[in-house]
N, C-alpha and C positions, 0 to 999 in steps of 0.2 A: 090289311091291304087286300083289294078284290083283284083276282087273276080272271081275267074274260077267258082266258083259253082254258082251263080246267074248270070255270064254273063254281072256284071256291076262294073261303077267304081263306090269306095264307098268314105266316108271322112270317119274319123277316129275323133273322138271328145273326151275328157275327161271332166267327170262329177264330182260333185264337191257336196258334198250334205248338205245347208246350214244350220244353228243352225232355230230353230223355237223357236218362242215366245208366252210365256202361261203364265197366272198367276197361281201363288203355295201361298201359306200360308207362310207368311213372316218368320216363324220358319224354314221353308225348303228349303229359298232360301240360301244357301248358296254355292260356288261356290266349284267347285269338288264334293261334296255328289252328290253320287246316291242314288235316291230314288224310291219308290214306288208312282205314278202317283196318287193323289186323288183329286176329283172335291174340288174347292175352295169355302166358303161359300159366294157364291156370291149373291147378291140381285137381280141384272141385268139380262138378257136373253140375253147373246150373244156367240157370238162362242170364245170370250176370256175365257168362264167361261167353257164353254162345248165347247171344240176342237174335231171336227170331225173324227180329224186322230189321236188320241189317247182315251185310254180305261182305266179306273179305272185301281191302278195291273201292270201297265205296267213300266219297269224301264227306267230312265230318269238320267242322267247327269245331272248335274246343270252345267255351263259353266260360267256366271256372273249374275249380277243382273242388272236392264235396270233401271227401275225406283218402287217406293215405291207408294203403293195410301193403304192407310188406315191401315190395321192387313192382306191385300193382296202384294203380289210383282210382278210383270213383269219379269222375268226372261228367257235368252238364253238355251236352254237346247240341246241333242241330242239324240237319243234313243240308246240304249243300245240291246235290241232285235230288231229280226223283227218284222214287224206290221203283226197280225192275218188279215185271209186272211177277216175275216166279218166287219173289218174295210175297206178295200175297198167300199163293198158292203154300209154300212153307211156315209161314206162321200161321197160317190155318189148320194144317194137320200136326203143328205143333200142341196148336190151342186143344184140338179136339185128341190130343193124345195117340194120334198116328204117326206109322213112320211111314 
């Protein structure tokens, strides 16, 4: 496809935007509820416990359950809002290793 206004050919792609996987409290995995995003009592320090791109508050989809590890679940979810823009800003200095 030719764009007249930048003077170039473009492609034309479709995006697709996939479920993301977090643990939730096994009370909350259940599939259709939305719910309000809250960090899980996890022991651990990882990014399954504290995900990056989501914020305490924020609503979620539940989609299915993946698997079960303890009074935790693994669960498919989708967002329901958009992500605040200081969520960028945070998984950014996530990614590059800053606090």
């Amino acid at each position: 496809m030719y764009c007249p206004a930048l003077a170039e050919e473009l492609i034309t792609v479709e995006v697709e935007e996939l479920p993301v996987k977090i643990l939730v409290d096994l009370r909350d995995a259940m599939p259709g509820a939305v719910i309000r995003y809250r960090k899980p009592g996890c022991q651990e320090n990882s990014e399954d416990c504290d995900p990056p791109y989501l914020e305490e508050g924020e609503r979620i989809r539940i989609l299915r359950e993946v698997e079960k590890k303890n009074n935790l679940s693994i669960v498919e979810v989708e967002f329901i809002d958009p992500p605040h823009p200081r969520l960028w800003i945070r998984a950014r200095r996530k990614l590059l290793g800053k606090r």
